[in-house]
C-alpha positions in Angstrom: -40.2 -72.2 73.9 -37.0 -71.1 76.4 -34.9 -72.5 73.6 -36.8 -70.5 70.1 -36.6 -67.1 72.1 -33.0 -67.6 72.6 -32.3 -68.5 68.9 -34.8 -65.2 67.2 -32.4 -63.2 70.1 -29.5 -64.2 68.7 -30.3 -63.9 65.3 -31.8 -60.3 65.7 -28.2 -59.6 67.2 -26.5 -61.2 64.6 -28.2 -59.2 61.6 -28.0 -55.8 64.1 -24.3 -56.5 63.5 -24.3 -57.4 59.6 -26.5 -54.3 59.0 -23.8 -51.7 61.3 -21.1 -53.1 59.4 -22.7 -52.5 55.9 -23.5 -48.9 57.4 -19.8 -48.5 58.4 -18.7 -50.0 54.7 -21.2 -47.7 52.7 -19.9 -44.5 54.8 -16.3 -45.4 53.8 -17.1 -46.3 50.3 -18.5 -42.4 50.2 -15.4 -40.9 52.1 -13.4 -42.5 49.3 -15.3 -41.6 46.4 -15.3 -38.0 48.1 -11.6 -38.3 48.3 -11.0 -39.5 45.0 -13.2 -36.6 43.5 -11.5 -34.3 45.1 -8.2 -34.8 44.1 -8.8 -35.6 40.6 -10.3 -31.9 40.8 -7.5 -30.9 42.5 -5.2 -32.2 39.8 -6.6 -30.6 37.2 -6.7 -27.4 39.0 -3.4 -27.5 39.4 -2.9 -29.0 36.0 -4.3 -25.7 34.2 -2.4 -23.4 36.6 0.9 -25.5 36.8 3.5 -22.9 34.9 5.0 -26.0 32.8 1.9 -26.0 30.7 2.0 -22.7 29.3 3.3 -21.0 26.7 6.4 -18.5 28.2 7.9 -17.2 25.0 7.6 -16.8 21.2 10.0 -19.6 20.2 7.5 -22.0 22.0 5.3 -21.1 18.6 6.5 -23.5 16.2 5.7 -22.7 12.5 5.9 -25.0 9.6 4.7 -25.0 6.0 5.5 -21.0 5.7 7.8 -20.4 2.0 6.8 -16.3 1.6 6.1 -15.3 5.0 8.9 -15.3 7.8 7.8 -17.2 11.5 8.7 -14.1 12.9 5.5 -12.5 10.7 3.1 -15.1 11.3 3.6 -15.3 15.0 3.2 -11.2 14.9 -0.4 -12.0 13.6 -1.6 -14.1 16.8 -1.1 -10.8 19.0 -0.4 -12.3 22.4 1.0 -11.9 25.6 3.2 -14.0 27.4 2.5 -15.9 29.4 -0.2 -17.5 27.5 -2.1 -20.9 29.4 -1.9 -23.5 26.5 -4.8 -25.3 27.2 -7.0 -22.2 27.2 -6.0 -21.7 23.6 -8.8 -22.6 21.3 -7.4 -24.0 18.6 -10.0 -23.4 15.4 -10.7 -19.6 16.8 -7.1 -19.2 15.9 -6.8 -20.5 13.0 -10.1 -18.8 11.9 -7.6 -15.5 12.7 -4.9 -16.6 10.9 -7.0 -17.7 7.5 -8.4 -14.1 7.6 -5.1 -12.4 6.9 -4.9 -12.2 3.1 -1.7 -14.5 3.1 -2.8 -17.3 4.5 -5.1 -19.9 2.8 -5.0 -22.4 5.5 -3.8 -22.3 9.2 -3.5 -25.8 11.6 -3.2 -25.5 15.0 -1.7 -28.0 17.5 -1.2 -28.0 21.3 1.7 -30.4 22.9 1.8 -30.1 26.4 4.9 -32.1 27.1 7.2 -29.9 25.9 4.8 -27.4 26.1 4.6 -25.7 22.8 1.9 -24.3 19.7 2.6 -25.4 16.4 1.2 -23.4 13.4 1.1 -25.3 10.0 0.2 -23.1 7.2 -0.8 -22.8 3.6 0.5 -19.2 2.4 -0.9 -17.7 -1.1 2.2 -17.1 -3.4 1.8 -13.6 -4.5 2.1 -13.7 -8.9 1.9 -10.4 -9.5 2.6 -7.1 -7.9 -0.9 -4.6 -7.3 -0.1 -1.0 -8.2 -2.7 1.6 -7.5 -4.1 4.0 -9.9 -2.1 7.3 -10.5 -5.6 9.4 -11.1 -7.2 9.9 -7.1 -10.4 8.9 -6.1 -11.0 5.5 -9.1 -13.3 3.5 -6.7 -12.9 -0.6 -6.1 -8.8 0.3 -6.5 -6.7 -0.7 -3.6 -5.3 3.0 -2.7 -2.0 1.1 -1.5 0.7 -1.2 -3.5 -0.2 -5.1 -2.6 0.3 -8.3 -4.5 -2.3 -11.0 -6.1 -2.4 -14.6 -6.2 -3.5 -16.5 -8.4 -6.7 -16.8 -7.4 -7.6 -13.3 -7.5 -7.0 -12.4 -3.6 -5.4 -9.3 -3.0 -2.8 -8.5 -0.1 -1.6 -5.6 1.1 2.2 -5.2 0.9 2.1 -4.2 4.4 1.5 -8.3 4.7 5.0 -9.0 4.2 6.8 -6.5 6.3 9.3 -9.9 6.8 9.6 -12.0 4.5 10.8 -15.2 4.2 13.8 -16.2 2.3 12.1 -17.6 -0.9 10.1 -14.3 -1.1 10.5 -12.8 -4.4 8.6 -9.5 -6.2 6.5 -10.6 -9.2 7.9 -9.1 -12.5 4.4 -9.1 -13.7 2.4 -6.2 -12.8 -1.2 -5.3 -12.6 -2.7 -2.1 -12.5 -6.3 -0.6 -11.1 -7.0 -4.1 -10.1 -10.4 -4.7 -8.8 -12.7 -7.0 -6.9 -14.8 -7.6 -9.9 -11.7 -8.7 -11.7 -11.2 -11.5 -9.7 -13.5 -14.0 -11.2 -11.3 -13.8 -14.8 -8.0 -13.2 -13.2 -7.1 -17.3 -12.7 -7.8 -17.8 -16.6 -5.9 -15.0 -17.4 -2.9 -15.7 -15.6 -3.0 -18.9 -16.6 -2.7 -18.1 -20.3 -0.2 -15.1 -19.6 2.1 -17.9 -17.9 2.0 -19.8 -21.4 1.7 -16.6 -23.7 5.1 -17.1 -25.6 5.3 -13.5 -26.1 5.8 -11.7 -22.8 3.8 -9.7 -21.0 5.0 -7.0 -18.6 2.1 -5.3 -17.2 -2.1 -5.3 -17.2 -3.6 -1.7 -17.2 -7.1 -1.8 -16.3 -7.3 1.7 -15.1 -10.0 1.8 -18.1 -12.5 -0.6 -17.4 -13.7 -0.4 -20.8 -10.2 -1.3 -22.8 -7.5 -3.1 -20.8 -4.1 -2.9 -21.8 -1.2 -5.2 -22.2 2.4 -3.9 -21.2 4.0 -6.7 -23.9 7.7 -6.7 -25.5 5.7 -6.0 -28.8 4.3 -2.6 -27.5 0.9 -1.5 -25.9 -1.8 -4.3 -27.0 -5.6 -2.6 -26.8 -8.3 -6.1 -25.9 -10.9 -4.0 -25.2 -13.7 -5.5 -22.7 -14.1 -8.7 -24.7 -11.2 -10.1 -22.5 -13.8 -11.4 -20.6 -14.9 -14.3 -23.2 -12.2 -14.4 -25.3 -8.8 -13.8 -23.7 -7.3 -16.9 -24.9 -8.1 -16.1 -28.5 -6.3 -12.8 -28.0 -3.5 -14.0 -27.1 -3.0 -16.5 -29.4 -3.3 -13.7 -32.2 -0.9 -11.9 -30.4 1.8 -15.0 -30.4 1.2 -15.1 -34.2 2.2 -11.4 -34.4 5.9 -12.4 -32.3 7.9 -11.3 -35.3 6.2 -8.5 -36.1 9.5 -6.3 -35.8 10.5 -8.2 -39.1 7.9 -6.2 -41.0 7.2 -3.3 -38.9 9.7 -0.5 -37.0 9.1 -0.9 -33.5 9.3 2.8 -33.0 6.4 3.7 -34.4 3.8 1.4 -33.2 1.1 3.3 -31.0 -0.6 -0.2 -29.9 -1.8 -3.3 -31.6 -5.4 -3.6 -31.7 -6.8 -7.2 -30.5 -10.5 -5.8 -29.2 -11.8 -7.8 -32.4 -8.9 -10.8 -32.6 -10.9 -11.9 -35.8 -10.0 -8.7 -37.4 -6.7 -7.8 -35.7 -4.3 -4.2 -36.3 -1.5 -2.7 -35.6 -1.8 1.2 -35.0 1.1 3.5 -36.1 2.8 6.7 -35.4 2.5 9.7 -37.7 5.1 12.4 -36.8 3.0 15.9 -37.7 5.6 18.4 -39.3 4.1 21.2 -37.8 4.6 19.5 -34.2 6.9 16.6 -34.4 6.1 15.7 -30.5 2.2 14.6 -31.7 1.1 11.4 -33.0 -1.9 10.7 -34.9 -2.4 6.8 -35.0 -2.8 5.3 -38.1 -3.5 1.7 -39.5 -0.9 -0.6 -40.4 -1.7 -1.8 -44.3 -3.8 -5.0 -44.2 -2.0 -6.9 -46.7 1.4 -6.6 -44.4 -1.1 -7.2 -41.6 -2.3 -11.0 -43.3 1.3 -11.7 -44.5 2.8 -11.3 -40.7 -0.3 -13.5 -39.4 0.1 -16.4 -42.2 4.2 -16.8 -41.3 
């Protein structure tokens, strides 16, 4: 009996010891994990505060894609001060900004934080044709202020390109009394202006109702049926190129496409009592069908 006492004694010793030590391991284990947690938070802390991860001057913006627009311009358009913590930039809330200034279709954005630096890749709108406002005040849905148009439609201020980029250039082709409602026809109309062979200067829409072609054969009237039938206009018009052959330049008022089925060619009359007044008058219709069958 002397013997089994002694033994349980022992063992209850023994496992006392085994259960301190598993006590003192666990306690270290969480002074560790405490440690390590801490100073990974630490780290990061310091990460987002350390200056070398922030952005301390414009050049640090890199920009990249830009043909119209200058860097200098599109880095005007983020609107920061420096210095600017890169990794609380939010990269789609900029280039949400970006996209809504009229020049840019598309905006990238990328953080690098060794070197630190932003870099801005972009898709610009290249402007086809310069935006003049009406001359009458107060013609609603105008733009009050000369812009440009791309050739989707978009207008953009000229303001937009206060510095431009070295392939910049000022469309030749000009539209007047542009508006919204315009833009769903526009992309099919500059198409077909781009591969009119006769050339077109200028759009006047300040009439809704009749707009008017600026073309090196005179004034062109297509009425509203541009619309529908733009394409068919024009092709009239390229079969009315030589028209100077038959016709003196000088006294052509406009040509008439609003019907292209049933095109004409308006002319001058000089009154004799006021020489300075025109009274338009139809150009013959078999000189008409003779210029249209060559």
């Amino acid at each position: 009996m002397t013997n089994l006492t002694s033994v349980s004694k022992v063992k209850i010793k023994q496992r006392r010891k085994h259960l301190k030590r598993r006590r003192q391991l666990k306690l270290l284990q969480a002074c560790w994990r405490s440690l390590l947690a801490g100073s990974i938070a630490g780290s990061l802390l310091w990460a987002l505060v350390f200056p070398r991860w922030t952005l301390q001057q414009p050049s640090q913006v890199l920009v990249k894609g830009n043909q119209f627009l200058s860097a200098q311009a599109i880095r005007s358009q983020v609107q920061w001060s420096y210095p600017q913590l890169l990794l609380q930039i939010e990269p789609q809330q900029l280039s949400e900004k970006l996209e809504s200034q009229a020049p840019i279709a598309e905006a990238t954005i990328t953080r690098q934080l060794l070197p630190p630096s932003l870099t801005i890749q972009v898709k610009e709108r290249r402007p086809v044709a310069l935006a003049l406002p009406p001359e009458q005040l107060g013609d609603s849905g105008s733009p009050a202020e000369v812009g440009f148009i791309d050739k989707q439609g978009v207008w953009m201020p000229k303001s937009s390109y206060i510095a431009p980029g070295e392939n910049f250039e000022i469309p030749n082709l000009k539209v007047v009394a542009f508006k919204a409602r315009y833009r769903p026809y526009w992309s099919n109309i500059y198409q077909t202006i781009r591969h009119s062979t006769v050339e077109i200067f200028a759009l006047d829409w300040r009439n809704p109702s009749n707009l008017i072609l600026k073309t090196e054969l005179g004034n062109v009237h297509l009425g509203s049926a541009y619309t529908h039938q733009f394409q068919e206009q024009l092709a009239v018009l390229a079969r009315m190129r030589n028209l100077h052959t038959q016709v003196d330049s000088n006294r052509i008022a406009y040509i008439d496409l609003t019907t292209p089925e049933s095109p004409s060619v308006q002319m001058k009359a000089v009154s004799l009592d006021r020489p300075e007044s025109h009274t338009p008058v139809q150009l013959p219709l078999p000189s008409l069908r003779n210029l249209l069958m060559e």
